[in-house]
C-alpha positions as MATLAB code, in Angstrom:
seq = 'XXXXXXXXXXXXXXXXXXXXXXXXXXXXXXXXXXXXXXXXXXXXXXXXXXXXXXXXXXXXXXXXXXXXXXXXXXXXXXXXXXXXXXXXXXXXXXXXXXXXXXXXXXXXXXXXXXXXXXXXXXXXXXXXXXXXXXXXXXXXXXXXXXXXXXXXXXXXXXXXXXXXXXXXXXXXXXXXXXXXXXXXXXXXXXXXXXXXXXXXXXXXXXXXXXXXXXXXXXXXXXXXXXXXXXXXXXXXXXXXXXXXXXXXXXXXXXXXXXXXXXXXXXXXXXXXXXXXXXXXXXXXXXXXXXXXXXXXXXXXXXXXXXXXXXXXXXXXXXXXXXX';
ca = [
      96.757  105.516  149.091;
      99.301  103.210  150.922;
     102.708  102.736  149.321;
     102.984   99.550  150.658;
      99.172   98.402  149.166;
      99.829   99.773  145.846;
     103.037   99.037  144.842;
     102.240   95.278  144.988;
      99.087   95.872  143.107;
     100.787   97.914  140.249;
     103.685   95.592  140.060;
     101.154   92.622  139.934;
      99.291   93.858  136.834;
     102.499   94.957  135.474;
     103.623   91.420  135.211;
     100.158   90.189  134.306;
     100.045   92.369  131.255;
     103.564   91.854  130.225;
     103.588   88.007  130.159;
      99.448   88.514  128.302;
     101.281   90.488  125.754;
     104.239   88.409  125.199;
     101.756   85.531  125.006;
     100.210   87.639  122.061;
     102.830   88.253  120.348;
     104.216   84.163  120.518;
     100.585   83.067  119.264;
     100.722   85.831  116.584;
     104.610   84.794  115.421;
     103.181   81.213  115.049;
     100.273   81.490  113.559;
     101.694   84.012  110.773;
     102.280   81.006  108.389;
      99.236   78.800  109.262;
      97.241   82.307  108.065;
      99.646   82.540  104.942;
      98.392   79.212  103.842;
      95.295   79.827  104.779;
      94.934   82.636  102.619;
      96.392   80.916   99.842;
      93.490   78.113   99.915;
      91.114   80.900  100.110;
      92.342   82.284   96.925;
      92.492   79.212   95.369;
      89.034   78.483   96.166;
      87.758   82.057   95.393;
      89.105   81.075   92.287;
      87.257   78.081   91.283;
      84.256   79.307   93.050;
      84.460   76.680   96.027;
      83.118   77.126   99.214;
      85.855   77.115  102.088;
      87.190   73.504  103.014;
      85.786   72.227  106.262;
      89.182   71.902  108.056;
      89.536   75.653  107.601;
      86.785   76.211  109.878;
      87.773   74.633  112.423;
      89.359   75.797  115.250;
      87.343   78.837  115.812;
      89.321   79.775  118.841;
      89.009   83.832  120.999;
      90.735   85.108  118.694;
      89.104   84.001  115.773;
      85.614   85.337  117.241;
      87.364   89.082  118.450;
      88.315   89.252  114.588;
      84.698   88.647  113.483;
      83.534   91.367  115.975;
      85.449   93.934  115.059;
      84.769   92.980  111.128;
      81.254   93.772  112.235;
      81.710   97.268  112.850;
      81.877   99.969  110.161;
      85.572  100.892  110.990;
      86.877   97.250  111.229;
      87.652   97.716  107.160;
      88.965  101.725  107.696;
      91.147   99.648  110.273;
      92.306   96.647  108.017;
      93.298   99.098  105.389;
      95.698  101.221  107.946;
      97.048   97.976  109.225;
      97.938   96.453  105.450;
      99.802   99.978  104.297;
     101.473  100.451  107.608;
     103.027   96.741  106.656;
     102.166   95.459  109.735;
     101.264   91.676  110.581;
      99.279   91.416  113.593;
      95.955   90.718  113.533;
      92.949   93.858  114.234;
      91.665   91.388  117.229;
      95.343   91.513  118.555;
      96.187   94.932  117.945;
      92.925   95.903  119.875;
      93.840   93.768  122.851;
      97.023   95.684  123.073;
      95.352   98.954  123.146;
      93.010   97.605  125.030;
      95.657   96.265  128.011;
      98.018   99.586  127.264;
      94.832  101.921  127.905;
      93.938   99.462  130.958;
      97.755   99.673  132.244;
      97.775  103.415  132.317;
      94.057  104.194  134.186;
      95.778  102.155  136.546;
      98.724  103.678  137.352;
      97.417  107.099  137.127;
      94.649  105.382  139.849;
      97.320  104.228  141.924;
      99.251  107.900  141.904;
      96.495  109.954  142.830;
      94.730  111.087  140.694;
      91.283  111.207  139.376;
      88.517  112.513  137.256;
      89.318  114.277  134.093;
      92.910  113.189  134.356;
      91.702  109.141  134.313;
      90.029  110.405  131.009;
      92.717  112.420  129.281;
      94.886  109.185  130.001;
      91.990  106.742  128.594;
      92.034  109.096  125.703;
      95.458  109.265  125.135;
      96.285  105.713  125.401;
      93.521  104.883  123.469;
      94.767  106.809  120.293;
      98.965  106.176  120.778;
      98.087  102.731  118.673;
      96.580  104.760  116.166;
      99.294  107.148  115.969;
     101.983  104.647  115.554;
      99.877  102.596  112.716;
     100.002  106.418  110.823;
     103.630  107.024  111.579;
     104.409  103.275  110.322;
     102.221  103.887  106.802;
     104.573  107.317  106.412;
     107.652  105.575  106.532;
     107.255  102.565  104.470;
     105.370  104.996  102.287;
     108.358  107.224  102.248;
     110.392  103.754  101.608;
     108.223  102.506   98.530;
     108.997  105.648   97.189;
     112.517  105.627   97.538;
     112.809  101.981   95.775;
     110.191  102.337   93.131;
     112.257  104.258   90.209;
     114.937  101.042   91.133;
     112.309   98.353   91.217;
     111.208   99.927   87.112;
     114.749  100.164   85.716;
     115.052   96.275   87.051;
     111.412   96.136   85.543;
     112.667   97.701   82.014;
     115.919   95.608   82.390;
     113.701   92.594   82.576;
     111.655   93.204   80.014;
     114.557   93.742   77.683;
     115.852   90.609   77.793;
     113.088   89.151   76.759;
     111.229   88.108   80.241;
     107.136   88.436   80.222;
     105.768   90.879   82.652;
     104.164   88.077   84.427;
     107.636   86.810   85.935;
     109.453   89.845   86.045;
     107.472   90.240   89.509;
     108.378   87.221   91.431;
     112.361   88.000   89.376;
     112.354   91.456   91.253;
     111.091   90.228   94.704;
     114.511   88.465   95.160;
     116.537   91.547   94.383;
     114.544   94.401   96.065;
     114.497   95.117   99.521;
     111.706   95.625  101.836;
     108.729   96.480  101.770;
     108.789   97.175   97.904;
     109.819   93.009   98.133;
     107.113   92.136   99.935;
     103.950   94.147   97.480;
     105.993   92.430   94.508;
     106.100   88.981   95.767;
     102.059   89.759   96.623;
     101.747   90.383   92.937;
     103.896   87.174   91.805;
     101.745   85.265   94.372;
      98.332   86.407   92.863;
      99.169   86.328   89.739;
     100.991   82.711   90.476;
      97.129   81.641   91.502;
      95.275   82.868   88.480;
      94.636   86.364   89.284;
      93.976   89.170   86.276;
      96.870   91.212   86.557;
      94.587   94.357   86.384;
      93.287   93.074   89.434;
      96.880   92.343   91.076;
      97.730   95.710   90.191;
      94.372   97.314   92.485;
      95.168   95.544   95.718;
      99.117   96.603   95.059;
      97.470  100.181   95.130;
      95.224   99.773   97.808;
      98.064   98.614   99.718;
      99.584  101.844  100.012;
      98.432  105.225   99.777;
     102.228  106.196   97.665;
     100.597  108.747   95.119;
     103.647  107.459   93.032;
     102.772  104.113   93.363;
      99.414  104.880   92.175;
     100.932  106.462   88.959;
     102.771  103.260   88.465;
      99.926  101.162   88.370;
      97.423  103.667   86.551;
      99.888  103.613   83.827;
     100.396   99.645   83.708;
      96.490   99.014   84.034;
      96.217  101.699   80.853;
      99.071   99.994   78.927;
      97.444   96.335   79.760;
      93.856   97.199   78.042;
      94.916   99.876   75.465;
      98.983   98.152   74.442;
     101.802  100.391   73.612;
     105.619  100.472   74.230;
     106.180   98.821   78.034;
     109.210   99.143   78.180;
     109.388  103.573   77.010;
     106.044  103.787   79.621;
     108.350  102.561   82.625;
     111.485  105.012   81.416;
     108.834  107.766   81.505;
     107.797  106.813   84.812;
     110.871  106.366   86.442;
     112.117  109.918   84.980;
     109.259  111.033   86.609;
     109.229  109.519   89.866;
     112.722  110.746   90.333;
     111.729  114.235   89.586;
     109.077  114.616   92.140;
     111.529  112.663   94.568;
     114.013  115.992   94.094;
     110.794  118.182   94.218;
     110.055  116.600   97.474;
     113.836  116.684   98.868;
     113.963  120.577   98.122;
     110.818  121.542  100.023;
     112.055  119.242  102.945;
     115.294  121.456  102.604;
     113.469  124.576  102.835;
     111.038  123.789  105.485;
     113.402  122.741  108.031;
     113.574  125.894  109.673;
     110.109  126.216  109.889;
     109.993  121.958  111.366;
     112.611  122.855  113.825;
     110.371  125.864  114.905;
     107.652  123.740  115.761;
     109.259  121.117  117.336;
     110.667  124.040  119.746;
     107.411  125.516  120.577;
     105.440  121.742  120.270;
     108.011  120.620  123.277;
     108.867  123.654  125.133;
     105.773  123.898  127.603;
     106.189  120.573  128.621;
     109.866  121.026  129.431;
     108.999  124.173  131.142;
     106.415  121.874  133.192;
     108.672  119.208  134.021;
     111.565  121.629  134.995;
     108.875  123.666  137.347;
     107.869  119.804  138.921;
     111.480  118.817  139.906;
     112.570  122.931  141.243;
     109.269  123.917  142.603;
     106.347  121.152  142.602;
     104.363  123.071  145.334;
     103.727  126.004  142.700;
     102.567  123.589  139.659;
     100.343  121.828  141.686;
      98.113  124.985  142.657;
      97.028  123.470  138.939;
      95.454  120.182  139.405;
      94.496  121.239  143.741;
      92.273  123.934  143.265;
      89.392  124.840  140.905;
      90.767  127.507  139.643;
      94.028  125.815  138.536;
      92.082  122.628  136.995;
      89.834  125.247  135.067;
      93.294  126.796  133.676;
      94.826  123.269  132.937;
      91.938  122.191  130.841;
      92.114  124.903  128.817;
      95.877  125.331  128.266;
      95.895  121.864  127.611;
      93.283  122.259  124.899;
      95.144  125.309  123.171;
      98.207  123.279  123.131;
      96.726  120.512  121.799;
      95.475  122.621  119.388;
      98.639  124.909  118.453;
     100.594  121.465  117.695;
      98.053  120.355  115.701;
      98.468  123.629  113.770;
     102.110  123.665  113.643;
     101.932  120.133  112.178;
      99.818  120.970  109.460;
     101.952  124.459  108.882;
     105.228  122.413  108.123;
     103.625  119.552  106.304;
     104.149  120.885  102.847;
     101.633  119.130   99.847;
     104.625  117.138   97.963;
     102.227  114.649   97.052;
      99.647  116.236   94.645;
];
């Protein structure tokens, strides 16, 4: 294709998407409170069994109608939950227009370069799934984070509780002293509790909000000691002894599998550095891959081992720490 055609074109759509994105993410920023409050009045209504006010359903705008077609579909709630434990505030109809115009952006440069057929699909596949990726890699981390505050957040808790404070306020007490995201699920709790909520049924959504197997033993133990009674304050010592303990568990099998993580970073990597190096010294050679049939017959199926041999080295070095 022409240089001079489709470098115009590219940068065109380029620009396009960027300034559609950006407009996303300003109408996303602002609305973040108005859907705060609206959620509130939900709850409140919920509550005393009211329908929704009429002013909250107005203003059905795009948006508003992409959210109740993806709640439609069977993975619209597999896809809520990921989004609310990967702590992040954008809204499903958003985050689908992003993958969406990133999946849209990349078919079209790979279009403009050259190439075509199982390449434009590889790339559809690939950019379709990258979201996806990142919501997992954002639910380890503040995972990994919620861990790492939780014994904290119950010797504050036991603290609390000593002085004389009711579990009821020791929630909204904490939010101002942790840091994030173990802030955030605590000022949840304050807030639903703050609107009439059971605290047994507080403490499920702070569960289902994260898939922390020691956050789950923190609120198994609470919901137990809320219907059968006991010593609080001796339950949360016992939990944050424990907590810590499987926190060194965990830090001694990262220790000892970082060998075996550097290993398959080095083999995960290497072929495409090997590929890269062979574009830039010899590019005729490599592309005897994707120009003849015998080459694209080769490249489908190394691609599909390596695919496959990362996957495996991933699940090699990814010790069980949780159970």
């Amino acid at each position: 294709m022409n240089l001079k055609i489709a470098l115009p074109v590219l940068l065109f759509f380029c620009t396009f998407v960027a300034l559609y994105a950006a407009y996303l993410l300003w109408q996303e920023t602002r609305s973040r409170r108005a859907q705060r409050f609206m959620s509130r009045l939900e709850q409140g209504a919920a509550q005393a069994d009211l329908s929704q006010p009429q002013f909250l359903r107005r203003g059905q705008t795009r948006k508003a109608l992409l959210e109740g077609l993806i709640r439609r579909n069977s993975w619209a709630g597999k896809l809520d939950a990921l989004r609310n434990q990967a702590g992040l505030h954008l809204a499903s109809g958003t985050l689908t227009q992003f993958t969406l115009i990133g999946a849209a952006l990349g078919e079209a440069i790979l279009w403009l370069s050259g190439l075509r057929g199982w390449f434009l699909g590889l790339a559809w596949l690939v950019a379709m799934s990258m979201p996806l990726g990142w919501l997992f890699w954002l639910r380890a981390r503040r995972c990994q984070a919620i861990e790492r505050q939780l014994p904290g957040a119950l010797d504050g808790m036991i603290r609390s509780l000593q002085v004389g404070q009711a579990l009821s306020s020791v929630w909204g007490a904490l939010a101002h002293e942790l840091p994030m995201p173990l802030q955030e699920e605590f000022y949840r709790v304050h807030e639903q509790l703050q609107f009439g909520e059971s605290i047994d049924r507080a403490l499920e959504n702070l569960a289902s909000r994260s898939p922390s197997a020691d956050l789950k033993f923190f609120v198994t133990a609470l919901r137990i000691q809320h219907q059968s009674g006991g010593n609080l304050v001796q339950l949360l010592g016992d939990q944050a002894s424990l907590l810590r303990e499987r926190q060194e568990l965990r830090g001694k099998i990262h220790a000892l599998s970082s060998e075996a993580r550097l290993s398959a970073w080095i083999l995960g990597v290497l072929p495409f550095i090997v590929a890269g190096g062979m574009l830039i010294l010899s590019p005729g050679q490599l592309s005897l891959l994707w120009n003849t049939p015998s080459g694209l017959t080769l490249l489908k199926i190394g691609v599909a081992l390596q695919a496959a041999g990362i996957f495996w080295l991933w699940r090699l070095v990814q010790p069980d720490a949780r159970a």
